[in-house]
N, CA, C and O of each residue as an XYZ file, in Angstrom:
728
protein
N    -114.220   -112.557    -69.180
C    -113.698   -113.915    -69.089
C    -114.798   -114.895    -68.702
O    -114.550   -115.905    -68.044
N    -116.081   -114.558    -69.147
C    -117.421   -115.723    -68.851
C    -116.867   -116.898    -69.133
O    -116.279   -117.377    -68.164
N    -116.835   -117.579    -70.161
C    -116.154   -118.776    -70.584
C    -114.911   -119.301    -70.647
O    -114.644   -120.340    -71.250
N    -113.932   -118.457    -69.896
C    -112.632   -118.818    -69.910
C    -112.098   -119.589    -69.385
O    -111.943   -119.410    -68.177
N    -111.500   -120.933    -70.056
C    -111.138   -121.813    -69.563
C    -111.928   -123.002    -69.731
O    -111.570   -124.081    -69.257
N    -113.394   -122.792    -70.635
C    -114.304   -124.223    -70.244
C    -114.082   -125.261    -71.287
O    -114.798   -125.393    -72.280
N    -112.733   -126.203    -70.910
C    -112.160   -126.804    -72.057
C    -113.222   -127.454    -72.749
O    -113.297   -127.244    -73.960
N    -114.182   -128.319    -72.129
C    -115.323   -129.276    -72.902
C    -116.717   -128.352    -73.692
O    -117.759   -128.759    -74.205
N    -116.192   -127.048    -73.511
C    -117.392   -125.648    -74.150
C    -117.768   -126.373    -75.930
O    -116.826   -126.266    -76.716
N    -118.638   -126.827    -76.296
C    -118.026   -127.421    -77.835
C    -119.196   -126.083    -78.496
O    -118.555   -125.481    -79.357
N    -120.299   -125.611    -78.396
C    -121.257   -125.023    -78.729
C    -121.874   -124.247    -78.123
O    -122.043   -124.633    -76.966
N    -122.182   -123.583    -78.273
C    -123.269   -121.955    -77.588
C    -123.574   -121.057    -78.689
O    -122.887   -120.666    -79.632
N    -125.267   -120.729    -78.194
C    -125.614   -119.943    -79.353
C    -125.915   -118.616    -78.243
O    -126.053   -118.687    -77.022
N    -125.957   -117.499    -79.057
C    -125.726   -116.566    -78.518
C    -126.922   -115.918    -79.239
O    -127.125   -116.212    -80.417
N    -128.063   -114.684    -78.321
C    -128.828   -114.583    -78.832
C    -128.626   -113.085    -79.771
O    -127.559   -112.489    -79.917
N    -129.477   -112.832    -80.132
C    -129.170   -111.753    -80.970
C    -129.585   -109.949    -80.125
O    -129.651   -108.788    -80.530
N    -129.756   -110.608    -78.915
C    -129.801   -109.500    -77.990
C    -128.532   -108.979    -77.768
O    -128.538   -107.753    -77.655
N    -127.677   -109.399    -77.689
C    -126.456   -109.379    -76.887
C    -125.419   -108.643    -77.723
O    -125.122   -109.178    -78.791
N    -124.823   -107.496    -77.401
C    -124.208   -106.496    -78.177
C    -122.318   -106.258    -78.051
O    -121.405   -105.744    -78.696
N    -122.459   -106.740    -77.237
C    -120.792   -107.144    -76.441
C    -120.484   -108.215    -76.067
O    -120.978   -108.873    -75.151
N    -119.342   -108.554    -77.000
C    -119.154   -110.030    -76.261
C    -117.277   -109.309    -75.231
O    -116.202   -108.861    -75.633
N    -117.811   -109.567    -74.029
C    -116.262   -108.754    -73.538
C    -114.894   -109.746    -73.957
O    -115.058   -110.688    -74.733
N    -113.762   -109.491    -73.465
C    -112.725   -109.552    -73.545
C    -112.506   -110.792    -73.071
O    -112.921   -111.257    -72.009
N    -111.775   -111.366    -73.970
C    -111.457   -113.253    -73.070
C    -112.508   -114.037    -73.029
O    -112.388   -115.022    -72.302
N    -113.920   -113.848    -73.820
C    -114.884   -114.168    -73.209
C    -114.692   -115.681    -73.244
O    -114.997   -116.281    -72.214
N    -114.069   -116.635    -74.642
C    -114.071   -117.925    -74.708
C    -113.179   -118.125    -74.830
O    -113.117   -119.017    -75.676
N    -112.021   -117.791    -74.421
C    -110.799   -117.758    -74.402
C    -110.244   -119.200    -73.811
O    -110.867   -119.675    -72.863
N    -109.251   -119.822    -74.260
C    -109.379   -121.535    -74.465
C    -110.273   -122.577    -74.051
O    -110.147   -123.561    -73.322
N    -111.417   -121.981    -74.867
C    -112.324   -123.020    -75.010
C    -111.747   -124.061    -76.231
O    -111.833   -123.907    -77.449
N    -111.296   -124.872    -75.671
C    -109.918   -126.052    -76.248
C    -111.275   -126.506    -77.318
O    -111.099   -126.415    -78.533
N    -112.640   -127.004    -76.758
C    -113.520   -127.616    -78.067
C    -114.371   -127.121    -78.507
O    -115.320   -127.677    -79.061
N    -114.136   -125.496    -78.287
C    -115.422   -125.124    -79.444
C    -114.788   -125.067    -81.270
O    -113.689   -124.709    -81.692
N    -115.648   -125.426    -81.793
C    -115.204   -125.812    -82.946
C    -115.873   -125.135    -83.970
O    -115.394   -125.314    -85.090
N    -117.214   -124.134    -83.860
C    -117.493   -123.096    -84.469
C    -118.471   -122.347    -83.710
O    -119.125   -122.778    -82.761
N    -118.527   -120.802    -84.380
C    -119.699   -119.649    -83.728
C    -119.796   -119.005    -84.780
O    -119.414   -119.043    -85.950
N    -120.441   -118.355    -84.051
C    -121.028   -117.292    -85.272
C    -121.645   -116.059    -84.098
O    -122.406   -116.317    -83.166
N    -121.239   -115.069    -84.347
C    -121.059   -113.720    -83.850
C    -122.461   -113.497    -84.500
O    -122.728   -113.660    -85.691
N    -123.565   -112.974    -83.210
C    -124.487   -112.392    -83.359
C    -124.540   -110.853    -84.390
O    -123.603   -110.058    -84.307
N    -125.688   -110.591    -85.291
C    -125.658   -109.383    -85.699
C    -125.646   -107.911    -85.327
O    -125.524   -106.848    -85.936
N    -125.858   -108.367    -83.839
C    -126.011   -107.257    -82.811
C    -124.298   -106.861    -82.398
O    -124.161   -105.743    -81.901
N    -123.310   -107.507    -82.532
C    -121.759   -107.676    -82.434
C    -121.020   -106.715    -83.190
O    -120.613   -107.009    -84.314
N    -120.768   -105.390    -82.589
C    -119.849   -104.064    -83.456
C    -118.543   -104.648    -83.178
O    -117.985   -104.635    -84.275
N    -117.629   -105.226    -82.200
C    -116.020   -105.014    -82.135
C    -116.111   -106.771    -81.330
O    -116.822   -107.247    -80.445
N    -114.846   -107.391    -82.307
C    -114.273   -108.286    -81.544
C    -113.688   -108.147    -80.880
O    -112.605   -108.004    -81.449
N    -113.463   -108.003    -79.219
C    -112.865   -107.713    -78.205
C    -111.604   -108.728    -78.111
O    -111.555   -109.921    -78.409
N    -110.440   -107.730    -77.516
C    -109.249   -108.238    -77.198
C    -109.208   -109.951    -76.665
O    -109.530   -110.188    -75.501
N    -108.979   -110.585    -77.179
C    -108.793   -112.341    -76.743
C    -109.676   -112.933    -76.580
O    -109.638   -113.940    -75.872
N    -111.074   -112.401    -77.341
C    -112.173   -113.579    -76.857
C    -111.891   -114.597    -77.567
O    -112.335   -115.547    -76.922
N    -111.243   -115.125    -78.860
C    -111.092   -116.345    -79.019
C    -110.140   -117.398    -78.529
O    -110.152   -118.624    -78.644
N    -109.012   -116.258    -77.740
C    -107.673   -117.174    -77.831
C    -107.766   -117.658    -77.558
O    -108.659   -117.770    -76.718
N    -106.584   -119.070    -78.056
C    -106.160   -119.971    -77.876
C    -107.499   -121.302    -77.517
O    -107.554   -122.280    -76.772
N    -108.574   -120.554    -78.664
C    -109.583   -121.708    -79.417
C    -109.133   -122.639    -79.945
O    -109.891   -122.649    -80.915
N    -108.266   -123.745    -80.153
C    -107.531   -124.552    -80.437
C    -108.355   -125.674    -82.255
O    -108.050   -126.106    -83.366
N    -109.597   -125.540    -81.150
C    -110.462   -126.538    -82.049
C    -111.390   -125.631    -83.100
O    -112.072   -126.162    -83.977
N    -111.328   -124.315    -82.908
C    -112.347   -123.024    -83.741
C    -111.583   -123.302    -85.285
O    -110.465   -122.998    -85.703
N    -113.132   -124.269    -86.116
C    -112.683   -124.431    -87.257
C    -113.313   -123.001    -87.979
O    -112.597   -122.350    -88.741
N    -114.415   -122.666    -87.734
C    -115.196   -121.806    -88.777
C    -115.769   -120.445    -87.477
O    -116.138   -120.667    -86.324
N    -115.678   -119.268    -88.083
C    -116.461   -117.994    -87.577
C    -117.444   -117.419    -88.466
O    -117.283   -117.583    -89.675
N    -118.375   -116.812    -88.068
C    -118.903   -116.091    -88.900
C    -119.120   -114.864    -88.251
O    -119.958   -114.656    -87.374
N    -118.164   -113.903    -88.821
C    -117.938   -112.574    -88.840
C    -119.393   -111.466    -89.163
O    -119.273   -110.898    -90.248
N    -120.308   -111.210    -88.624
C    -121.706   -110.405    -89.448
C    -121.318   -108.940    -89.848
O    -120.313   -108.451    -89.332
N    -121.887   -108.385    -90.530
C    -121.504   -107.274    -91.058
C    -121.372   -105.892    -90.280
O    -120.620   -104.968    -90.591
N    -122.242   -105.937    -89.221
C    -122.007   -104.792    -88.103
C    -120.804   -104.841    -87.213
O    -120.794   -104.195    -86.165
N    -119.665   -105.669    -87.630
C    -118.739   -105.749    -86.653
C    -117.512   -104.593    -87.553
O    -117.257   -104.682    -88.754
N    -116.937   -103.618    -86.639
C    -116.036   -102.779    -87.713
C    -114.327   -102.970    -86.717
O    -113.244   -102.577    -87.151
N    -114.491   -103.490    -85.697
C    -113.403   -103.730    -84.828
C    -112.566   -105.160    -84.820
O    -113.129   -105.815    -83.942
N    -111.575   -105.899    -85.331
C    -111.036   -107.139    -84.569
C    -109.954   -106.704    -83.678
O    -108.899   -106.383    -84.224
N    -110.016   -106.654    -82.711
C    -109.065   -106.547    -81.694
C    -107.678   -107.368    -81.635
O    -107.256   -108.343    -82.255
N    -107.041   -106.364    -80.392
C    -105.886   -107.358    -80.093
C    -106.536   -108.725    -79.781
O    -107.664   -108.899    -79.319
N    -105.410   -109.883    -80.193
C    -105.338   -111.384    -80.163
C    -106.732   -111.380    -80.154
O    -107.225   -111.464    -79.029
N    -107.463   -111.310    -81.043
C    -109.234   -111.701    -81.257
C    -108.966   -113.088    -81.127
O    -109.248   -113.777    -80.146
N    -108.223   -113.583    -82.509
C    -108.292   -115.193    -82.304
C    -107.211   -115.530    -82.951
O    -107.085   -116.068    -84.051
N    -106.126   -115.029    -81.881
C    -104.659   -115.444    -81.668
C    -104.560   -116.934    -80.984
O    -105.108   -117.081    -79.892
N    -104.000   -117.847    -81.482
C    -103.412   -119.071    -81.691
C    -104.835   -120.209    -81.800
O    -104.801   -121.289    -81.210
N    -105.839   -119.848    -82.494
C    -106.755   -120.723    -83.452
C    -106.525   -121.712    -84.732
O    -106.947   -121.752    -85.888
N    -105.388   -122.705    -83.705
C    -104.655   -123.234    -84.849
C    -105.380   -123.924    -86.139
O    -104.905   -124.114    -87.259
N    -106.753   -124.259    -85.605
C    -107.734   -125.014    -86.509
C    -108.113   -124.016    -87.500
O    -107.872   -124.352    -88.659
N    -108.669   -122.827    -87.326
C    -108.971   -122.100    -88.161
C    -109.336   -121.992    -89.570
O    -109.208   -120.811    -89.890
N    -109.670   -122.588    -90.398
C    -109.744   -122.743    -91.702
C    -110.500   -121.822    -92.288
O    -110.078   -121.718    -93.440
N    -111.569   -120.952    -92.082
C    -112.390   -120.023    -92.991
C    -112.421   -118.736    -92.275
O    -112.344   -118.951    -91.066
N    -112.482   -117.825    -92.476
C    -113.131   -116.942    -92.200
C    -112.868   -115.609    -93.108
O    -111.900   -115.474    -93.857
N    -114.007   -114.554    -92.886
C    -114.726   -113.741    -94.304
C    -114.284   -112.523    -93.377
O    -115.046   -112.175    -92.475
N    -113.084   -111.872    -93.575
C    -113.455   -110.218    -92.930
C    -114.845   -109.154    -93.461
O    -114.100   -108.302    -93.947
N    -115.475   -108.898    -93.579
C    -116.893   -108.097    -93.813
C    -116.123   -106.818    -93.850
O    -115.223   -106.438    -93.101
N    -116.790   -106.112    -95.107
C    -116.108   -104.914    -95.748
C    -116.792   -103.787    -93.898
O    -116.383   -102.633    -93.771
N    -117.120   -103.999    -93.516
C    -117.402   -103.162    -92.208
C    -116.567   -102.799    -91.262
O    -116.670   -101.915    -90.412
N    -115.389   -103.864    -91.569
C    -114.225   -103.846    -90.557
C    -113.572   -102.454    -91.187
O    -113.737   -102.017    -92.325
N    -112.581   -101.745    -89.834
C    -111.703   -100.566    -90.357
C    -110.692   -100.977    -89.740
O    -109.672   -100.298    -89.857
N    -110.655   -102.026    -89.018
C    -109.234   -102.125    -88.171
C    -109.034   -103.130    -87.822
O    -110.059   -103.662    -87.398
N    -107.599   -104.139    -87.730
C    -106.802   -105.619    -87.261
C    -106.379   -105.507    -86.354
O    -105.243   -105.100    -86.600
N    -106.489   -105.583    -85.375
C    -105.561   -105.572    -83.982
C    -104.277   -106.394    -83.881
O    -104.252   -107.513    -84.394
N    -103.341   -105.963    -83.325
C    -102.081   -106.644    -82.845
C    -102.409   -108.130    -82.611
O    -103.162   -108.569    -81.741
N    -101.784   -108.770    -83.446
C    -102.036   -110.883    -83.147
C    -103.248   -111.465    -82.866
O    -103.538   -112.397    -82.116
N    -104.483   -110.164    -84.206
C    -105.457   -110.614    -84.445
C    -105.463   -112.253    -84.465
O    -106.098   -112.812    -83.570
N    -104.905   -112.907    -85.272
C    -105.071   -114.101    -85.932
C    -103.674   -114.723    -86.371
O    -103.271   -115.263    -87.401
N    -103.048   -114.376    -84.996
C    -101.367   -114.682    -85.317
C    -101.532   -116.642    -84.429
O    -102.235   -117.210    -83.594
N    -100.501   -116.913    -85.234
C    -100.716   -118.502    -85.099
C    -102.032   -118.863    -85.034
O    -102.722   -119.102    -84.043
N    -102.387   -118.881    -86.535
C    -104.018   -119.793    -87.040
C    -103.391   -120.639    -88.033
O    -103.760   -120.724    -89.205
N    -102.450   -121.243    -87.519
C    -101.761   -121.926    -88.640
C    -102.308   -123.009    -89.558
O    -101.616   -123.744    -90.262
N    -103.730   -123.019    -89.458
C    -104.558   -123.569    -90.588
C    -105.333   -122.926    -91.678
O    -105.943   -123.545    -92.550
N    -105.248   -121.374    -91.539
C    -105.508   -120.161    -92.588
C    -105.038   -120.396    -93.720
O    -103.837   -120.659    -93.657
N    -105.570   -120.424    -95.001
C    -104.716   -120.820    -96.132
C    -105.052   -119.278    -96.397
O    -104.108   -118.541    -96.114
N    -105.902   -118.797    -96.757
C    -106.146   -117.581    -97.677
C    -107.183   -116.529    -96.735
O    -108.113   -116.926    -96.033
N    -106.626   -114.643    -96.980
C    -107.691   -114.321    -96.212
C    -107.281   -112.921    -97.142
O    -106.204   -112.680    -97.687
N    -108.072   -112.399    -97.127
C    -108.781   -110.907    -97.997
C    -109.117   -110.340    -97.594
O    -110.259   -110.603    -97.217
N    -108.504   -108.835    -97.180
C    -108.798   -107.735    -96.744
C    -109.698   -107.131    -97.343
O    -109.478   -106.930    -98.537
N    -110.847   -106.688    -96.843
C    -111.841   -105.588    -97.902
C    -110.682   -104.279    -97.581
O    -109.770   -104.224    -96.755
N    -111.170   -103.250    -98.645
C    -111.110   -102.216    -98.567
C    -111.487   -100.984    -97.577
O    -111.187    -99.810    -97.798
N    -112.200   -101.461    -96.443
C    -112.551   -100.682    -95.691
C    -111.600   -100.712    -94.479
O    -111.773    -99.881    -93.588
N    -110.612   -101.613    -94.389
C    -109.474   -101.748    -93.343
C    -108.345   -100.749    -93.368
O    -107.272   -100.895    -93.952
N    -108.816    -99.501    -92.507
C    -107.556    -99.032    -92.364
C    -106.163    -99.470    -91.959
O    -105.113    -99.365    -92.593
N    -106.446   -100.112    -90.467
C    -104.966   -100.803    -90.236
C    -104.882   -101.712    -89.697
O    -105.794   -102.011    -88.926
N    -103.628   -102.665    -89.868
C    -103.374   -103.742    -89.722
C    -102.235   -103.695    -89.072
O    -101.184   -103.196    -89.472
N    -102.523   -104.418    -87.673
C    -101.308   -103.857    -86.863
C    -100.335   -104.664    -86.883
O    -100.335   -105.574    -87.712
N     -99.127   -104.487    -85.832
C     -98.171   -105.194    -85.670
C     -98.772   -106.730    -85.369
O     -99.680   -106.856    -84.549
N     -98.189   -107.959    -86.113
C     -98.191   -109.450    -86.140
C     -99.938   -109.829    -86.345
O    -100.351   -110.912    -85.931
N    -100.598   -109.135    -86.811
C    -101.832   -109.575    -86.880
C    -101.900   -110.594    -87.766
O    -103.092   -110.851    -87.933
N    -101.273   -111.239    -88.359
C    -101.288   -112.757    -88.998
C     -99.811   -113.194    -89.045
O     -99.606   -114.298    -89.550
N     -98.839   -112.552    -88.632
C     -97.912   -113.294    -87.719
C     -97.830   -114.962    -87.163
O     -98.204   -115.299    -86.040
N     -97.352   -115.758    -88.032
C     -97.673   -117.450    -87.671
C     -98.261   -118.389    -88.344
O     -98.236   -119.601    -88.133
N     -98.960   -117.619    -89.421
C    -100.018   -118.169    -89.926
C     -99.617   -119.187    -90.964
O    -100.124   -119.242    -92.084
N     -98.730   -119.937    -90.544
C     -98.156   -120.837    -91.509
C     -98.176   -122.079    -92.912
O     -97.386   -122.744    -93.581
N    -100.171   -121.731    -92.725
C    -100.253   -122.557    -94.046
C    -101.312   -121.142    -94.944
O    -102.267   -121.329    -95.697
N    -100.805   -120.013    -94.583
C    -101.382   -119.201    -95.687
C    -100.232   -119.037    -96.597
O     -99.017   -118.920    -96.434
N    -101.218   -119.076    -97.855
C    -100.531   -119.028    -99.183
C    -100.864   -117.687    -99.967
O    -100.378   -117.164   -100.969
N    -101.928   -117.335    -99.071
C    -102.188   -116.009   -100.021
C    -102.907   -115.223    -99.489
O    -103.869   -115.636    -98.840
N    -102.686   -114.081    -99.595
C    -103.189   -112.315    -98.389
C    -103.847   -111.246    -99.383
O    -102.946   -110.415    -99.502
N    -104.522   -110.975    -99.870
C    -105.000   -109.586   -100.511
C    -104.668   -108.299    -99.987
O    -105.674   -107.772    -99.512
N    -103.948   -107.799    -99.920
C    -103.776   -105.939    -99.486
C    -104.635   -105.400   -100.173
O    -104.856   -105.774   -101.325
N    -105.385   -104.264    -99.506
C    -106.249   -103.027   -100.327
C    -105.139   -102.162   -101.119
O    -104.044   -101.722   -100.771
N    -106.075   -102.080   -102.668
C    -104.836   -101.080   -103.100
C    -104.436   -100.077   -102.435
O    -103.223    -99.867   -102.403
N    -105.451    -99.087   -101.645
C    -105.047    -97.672   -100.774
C    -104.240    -97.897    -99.843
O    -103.682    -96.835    -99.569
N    -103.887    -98.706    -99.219
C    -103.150    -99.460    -98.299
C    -102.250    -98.501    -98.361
O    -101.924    -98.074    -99.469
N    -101.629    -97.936    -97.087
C    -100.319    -97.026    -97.120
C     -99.134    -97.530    -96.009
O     -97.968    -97.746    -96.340
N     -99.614    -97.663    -94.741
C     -98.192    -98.551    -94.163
C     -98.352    -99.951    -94.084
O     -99.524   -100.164    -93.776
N     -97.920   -100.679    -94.176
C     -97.426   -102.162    -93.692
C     -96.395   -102.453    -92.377
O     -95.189   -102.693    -92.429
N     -97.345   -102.342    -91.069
C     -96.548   -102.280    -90.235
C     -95.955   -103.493    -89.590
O     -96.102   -104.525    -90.244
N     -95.274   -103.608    -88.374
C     -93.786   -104.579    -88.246
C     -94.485   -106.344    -88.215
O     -95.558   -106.687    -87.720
N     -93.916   -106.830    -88.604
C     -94.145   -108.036    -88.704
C     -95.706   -108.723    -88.344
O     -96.186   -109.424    -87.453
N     -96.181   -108.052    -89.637
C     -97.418   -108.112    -89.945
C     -97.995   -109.773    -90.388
O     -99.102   -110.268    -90.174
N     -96.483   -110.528    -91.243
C     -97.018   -111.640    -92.036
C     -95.633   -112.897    -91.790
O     -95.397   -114.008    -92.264
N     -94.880   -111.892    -90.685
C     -93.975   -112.721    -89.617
C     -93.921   -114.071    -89.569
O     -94.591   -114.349    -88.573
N     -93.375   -115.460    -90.230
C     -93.810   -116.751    -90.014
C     -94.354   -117.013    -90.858
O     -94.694   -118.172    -90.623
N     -94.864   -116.649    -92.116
C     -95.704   -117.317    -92.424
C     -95.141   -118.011    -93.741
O     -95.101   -117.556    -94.884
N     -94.619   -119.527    -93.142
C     -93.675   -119.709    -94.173
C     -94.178   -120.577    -95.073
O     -93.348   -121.421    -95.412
N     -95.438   -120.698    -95.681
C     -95.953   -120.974    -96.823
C     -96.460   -119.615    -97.639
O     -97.149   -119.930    -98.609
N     -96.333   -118.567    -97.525
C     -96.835   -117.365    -98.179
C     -95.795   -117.343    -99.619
O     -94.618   -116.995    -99.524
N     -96.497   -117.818   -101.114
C     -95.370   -117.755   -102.394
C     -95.377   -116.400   -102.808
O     -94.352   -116.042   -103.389
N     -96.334   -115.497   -102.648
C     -95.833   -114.456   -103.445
C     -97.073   -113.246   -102.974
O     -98.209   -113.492   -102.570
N     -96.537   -112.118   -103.146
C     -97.310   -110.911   -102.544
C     -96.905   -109.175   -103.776
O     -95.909   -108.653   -104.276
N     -98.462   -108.909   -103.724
C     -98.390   -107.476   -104.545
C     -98.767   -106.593   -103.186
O     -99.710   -106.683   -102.400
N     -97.579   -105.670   -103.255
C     -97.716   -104.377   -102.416
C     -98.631   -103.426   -103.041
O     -97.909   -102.967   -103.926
N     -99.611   -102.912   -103.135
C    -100.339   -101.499   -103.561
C     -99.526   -100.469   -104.110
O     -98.731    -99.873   -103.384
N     -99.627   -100.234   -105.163
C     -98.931    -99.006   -105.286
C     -98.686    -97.831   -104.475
O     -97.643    -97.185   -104.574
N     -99.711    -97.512   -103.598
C    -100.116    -96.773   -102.249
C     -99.174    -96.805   -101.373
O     -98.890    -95.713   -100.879
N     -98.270    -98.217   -100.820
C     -97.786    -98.147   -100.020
C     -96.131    -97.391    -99.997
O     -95.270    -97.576   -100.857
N     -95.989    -96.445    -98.661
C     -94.807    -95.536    -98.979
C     -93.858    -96.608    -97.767
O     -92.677    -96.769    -98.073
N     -94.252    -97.175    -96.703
C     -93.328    -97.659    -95.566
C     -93.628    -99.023    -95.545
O     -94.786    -99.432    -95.458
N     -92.321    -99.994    -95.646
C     -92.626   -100.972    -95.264
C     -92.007   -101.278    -94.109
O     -90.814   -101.047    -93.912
N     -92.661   -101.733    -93.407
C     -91.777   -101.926    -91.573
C     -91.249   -103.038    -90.918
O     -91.907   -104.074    -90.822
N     -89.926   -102.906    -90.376
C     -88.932   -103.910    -90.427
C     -89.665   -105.530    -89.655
O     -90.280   -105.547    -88.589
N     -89.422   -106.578    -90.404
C     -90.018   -107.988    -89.808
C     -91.172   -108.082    -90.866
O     -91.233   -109.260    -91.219
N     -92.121   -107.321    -91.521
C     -93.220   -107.580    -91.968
C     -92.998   -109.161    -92.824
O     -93.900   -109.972    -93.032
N     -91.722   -109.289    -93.179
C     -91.754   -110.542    -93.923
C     -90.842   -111.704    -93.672
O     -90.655   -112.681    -94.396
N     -90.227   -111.372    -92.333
C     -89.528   -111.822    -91.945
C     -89.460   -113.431    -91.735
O     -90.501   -113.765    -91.170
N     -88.932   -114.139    -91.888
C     -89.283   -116.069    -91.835
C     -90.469   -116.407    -93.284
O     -91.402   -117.198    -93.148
N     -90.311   -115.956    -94.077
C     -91.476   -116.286    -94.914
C     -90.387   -117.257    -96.099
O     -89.881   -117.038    -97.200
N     -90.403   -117.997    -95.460
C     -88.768   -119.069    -96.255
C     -90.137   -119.427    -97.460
O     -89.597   -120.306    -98.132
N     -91.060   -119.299    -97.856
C     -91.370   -120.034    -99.121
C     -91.819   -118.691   -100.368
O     -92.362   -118.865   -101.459
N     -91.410   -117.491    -99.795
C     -91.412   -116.604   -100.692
C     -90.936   -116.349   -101.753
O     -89.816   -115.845   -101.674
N     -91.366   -116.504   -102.846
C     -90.545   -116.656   -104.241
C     -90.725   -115.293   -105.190
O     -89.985   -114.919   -106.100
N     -91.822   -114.734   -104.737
C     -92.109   -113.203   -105.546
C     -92.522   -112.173   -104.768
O     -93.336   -112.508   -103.908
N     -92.123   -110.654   -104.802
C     -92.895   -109.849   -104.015
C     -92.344   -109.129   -105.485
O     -91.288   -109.284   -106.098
N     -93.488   -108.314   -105.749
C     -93.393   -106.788   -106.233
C     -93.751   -105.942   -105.278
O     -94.772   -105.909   -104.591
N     -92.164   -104.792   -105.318
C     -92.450   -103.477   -104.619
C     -92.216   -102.243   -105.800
O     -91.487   -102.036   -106.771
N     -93.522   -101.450   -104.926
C     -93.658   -100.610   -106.554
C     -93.130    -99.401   -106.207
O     -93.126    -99.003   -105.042
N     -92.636    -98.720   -107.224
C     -91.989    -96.954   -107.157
C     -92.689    -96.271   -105.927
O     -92.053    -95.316   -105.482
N     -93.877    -96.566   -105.282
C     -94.167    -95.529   -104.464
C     -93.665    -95.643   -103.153
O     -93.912    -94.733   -102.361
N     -92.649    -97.130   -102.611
C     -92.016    -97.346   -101.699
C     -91.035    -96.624   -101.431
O     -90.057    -96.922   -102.117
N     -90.809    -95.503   -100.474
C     -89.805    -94.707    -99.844
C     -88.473    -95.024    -98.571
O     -87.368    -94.545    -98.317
N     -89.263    -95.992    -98.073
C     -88.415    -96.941    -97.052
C     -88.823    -98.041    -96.634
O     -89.977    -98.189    -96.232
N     -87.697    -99.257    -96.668
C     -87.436   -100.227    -96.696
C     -86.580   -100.625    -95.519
O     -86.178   -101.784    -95.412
């Protein structure tokens, strides 16, 4: 929790020594408005962004394979960011209420995507799933009531209850033969 709380925080560069950024580290820093995650950075730790209010842009580097719980849960500004095929895992309300996310793309190297990890995200219109993709767990895309339309992977056998729950602008989903429960 180094920076937690320093509402007027607008900028910090971080050197490329530095291999951990811990938990909460900028956690409502109300005006930082962009960073960029050193290359030395393996795992986004549990809540270092939350409730970044003003975090328009991240830059994700390629040695990072972790986003944690609430990485950068309620980053309502949010507008860009690049998951790096390095990632294997979304944490629980990764990026739940970034309700300025229009579009975000899973590489293929993401095993899982947990419960509400974009949960809120109310001006995304569009999500990429990896085809291998096999569960879709609980209210993964919860809220997100500009999302028009979504392809499940053929891969996927479970879809889990809430994943689409409030998505009032949904007009298409294909679910394909390999879905077993619903």
């Amino acid at each position: 929790k180094m920076f937690s709380g320093c509402f007027s925080l607008k900028e910090i560069n971080i050197p490329s020594s530095v291999t951990l950024i811990d938990y909460e580290a900028f956690r409502e820093c109300s005006s930082l408005t962009s960073f960029i995650i050193p290359p030395s950075v393996t795992s986004i730790h549990l809540g270092t962004f939350n409730g970044c209010i003003s975090l328009i842009n991240i830059t994700i580097p390629p040695s990072v394979t972790l986003i944690e719980y609430g990485a950068f849960d309620g980053c309502k500004a949010l507008k860009n960011v690049t998951i790096p095929p390095s990632v294997t895992s979304i944490g629980r309300y990764a990026f739940n209420e970034c309700s300025s996310l229009k579009e975000i793309s899973i590489p293929p190297s993401v095993i899982d995507i947990f419960d509400y990890a974009f949960a809120n995200c109310t001006s995304l219109t569009k999500i990429s799933i990896p085809s291998y993709f096999v569960p879709l767990f609980p209210s993964i895309l919860e809220g997100c009531t500009s999302l028009l339309q979504i392809e499940i992977p053929n891969t996927v056998k479970n879809i889990s209850q809430g994943v689409f729950e409030g998505c009032s602008s949904l007009k298409q989903i294909t679910i394909p033969s390999s879905v077993q429960k619903i």
